[in-house]
C-alpha positions as CSV (number, residue, x, y, z in Angstrom):
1,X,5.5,17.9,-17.3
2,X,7.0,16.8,-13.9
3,X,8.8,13.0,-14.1
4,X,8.3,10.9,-11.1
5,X,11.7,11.2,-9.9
6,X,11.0,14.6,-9.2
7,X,8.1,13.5,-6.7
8,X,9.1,13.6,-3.0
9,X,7.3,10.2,-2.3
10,X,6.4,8.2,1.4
11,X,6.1,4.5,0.8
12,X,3.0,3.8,3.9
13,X,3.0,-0.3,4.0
14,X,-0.5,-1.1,5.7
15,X,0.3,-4.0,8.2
16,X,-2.8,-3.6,10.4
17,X,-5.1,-5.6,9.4
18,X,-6.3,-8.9,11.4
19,X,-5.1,-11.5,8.8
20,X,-7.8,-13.5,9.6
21,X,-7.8,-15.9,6.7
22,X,-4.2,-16.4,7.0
23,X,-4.5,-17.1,10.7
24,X,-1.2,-14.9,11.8
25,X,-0.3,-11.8,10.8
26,X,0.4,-11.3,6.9
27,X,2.9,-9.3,7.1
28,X,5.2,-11.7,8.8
29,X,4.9,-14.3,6.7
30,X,8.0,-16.1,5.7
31,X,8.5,-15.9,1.6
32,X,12.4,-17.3,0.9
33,X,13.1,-17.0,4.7
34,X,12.2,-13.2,4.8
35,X,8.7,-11.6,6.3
36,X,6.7,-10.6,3.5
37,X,7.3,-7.1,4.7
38,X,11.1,-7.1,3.8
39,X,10.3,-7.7,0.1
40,X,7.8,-4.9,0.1
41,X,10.5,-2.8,1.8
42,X,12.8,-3.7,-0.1
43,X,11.2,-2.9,-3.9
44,X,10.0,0.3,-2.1
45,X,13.5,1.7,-1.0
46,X,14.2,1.8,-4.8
47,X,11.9,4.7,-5.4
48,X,12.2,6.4,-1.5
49,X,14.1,5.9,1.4
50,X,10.7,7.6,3.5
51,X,8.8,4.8,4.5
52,X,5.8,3.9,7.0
53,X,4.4,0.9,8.5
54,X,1.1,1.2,9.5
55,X,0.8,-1.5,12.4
56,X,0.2,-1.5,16.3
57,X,2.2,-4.8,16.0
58,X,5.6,-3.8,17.9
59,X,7.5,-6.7,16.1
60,X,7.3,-4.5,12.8
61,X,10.3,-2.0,14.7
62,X,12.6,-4.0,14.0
63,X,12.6,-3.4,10.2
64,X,13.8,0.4,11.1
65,X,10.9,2.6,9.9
66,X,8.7,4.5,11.9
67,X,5.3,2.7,13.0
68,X,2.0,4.0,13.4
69,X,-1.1,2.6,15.2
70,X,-4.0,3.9,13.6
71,X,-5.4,6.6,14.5
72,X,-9.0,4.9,14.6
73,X,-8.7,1.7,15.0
74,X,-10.7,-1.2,13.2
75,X,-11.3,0.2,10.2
76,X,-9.4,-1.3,7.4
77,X,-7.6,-0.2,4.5
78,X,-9.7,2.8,4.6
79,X,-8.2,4.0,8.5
80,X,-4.7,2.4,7.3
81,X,-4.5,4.9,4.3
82,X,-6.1,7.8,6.4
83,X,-3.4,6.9,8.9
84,X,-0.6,7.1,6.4
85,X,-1.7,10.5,5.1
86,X,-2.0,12.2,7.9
87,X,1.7,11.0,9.3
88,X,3.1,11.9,6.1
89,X,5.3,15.1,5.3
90,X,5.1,14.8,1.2
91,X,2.5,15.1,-1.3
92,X,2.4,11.8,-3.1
93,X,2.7,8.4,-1.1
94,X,2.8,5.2,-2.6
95,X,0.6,2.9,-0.5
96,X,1.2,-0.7,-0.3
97,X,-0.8,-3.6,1.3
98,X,1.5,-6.0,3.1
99,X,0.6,-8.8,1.8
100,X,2.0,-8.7,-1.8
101,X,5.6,-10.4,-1.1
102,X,6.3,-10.9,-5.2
103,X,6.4,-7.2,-5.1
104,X,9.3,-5.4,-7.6
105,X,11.0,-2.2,-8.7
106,X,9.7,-2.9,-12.2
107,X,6.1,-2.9,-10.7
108,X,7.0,0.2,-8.7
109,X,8.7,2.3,-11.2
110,X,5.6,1.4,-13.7
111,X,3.3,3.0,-11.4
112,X,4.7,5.9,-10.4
113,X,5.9,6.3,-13.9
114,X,2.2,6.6,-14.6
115,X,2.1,9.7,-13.0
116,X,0.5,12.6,-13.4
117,X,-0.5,16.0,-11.5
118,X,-4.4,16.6,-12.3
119,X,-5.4,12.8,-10.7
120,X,-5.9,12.1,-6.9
121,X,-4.5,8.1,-7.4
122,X,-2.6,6.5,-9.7
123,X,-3.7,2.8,-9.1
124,X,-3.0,-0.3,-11.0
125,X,-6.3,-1.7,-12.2
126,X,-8.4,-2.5,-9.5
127,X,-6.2,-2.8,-7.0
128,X,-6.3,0.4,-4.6
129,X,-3.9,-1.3,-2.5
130,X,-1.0,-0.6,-4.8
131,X,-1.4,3.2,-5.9
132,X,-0.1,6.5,-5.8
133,X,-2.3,8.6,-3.4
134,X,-1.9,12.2,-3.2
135,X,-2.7,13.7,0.8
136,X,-5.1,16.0,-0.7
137,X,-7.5,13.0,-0.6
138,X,-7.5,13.2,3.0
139,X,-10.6,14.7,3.6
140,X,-12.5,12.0,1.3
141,X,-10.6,9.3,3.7
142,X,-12.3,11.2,6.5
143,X,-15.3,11.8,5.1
144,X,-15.7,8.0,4.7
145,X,-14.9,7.4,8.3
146,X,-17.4,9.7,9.5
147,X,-20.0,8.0,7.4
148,X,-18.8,4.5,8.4
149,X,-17.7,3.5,4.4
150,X,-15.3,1.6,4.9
151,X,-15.2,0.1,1.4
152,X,-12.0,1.4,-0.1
153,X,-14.0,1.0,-3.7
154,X,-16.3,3.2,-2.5
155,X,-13.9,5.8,-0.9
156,X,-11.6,6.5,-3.9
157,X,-15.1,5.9,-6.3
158,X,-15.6,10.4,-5.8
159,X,-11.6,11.2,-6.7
160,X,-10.0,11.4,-9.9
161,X,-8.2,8.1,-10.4
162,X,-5.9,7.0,-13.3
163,X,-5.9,3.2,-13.6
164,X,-2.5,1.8,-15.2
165,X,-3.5,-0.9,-16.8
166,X,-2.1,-4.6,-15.1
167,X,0.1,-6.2,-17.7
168,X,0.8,-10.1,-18.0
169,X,4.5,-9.2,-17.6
170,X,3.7,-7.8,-13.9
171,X,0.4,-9.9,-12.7
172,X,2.1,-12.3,-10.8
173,X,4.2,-9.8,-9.1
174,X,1.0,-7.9,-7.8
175,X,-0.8,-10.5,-6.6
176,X,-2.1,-10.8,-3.0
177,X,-1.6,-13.3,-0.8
178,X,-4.7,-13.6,1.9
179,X,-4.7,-17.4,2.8
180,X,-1.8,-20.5,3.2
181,X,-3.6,-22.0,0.0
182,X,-3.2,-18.7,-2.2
183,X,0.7,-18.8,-1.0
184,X,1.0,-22.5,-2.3
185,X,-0.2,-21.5,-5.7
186,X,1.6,-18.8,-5.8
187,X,5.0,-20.9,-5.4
188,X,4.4,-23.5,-7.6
């Protein structure tokens, strides 16, 4: 049986999207003075020190990972995570949306505690955007490109997934924030 910390893991943090209902980018939101982002960073540099920030947006260097445009543009989560695996150099990479600034080790180490060889994702419990992907999925992510299915549902619906399931101890800590209104809840 092989324990997570005996994975060689890439945390990819998808900051490309348009943050349309939130009107600027998501990302760089300010939660207790810090960009979103920093908190993600900051729960994911307790499992791996590799990390990759999806993003054209130049104001995400300053954090001190590596950013990468997608490779095809426009495309969602679906390009974000096909963009991560193919900069990746390991196996499994823990993909992250950046807009989930309650983010914590605890939810982190639950996941990819979760883990297990025969699956292609280890994913909380229908949320794909907080899961363990393993690069042989790749192909699926390409596959989907070609085809123009961009739903991520729909692209991780042929692999073998292991859903952990969400419990109340860690729902508030995966929860993500699209809209000024969903961030006001959230704080209250």
């Amino acid at each position: 049986m092989i324990l997570w910390s005996d994975l060689d893991i890439t945390g990819i943090v998808l900051a490309g999207g348009k943050s349309s209902r939130m009107g600027y980018d998501k990302g760089l939101k300010l939660h207790l003075g810090k960009p979103f982002i920093s908190h993600i960073i900051k729960a994911l540099e307790t499992i791996t020190k590799k990390i990759i920030i999806i993003t054209s947006n130049k104001e995400y260097e300053i954090f001190g990972y590596p950013c990468m445009p997608d490779i095809i543009p426009n495309l969602g989560p679906v390009g974000g995570i096909y963009t991560g695996l193919k900069s990746t150099k390991t196996s499994q990479n823990l993909v992250l949306s950046c807009d989930i600034p309650f983010i914590n080790d605890t939810v982190l180490f639950r996941l990819v505690s979760a883990y297990e060889s025969n699956y292609d994702v280890i994913s909380y419990e229908e949320n794909p955007l907080i899961s363990l992907y393993n690069t042989s999925v790749i192909d699926t992510f390409y596959e989907s490109i070609q085809k123009r299915r961009l739903s991520l549902f729909k692209t991780i619906a042929s692999l073998k997934v292991k859903n952990v399931p969400v419990e109340n101890d860690i729902k508030p800590f995966i929860r993500n924030i699209n809209t000024q209104q969903q961030y006001k809840e959230a704080i209250q």
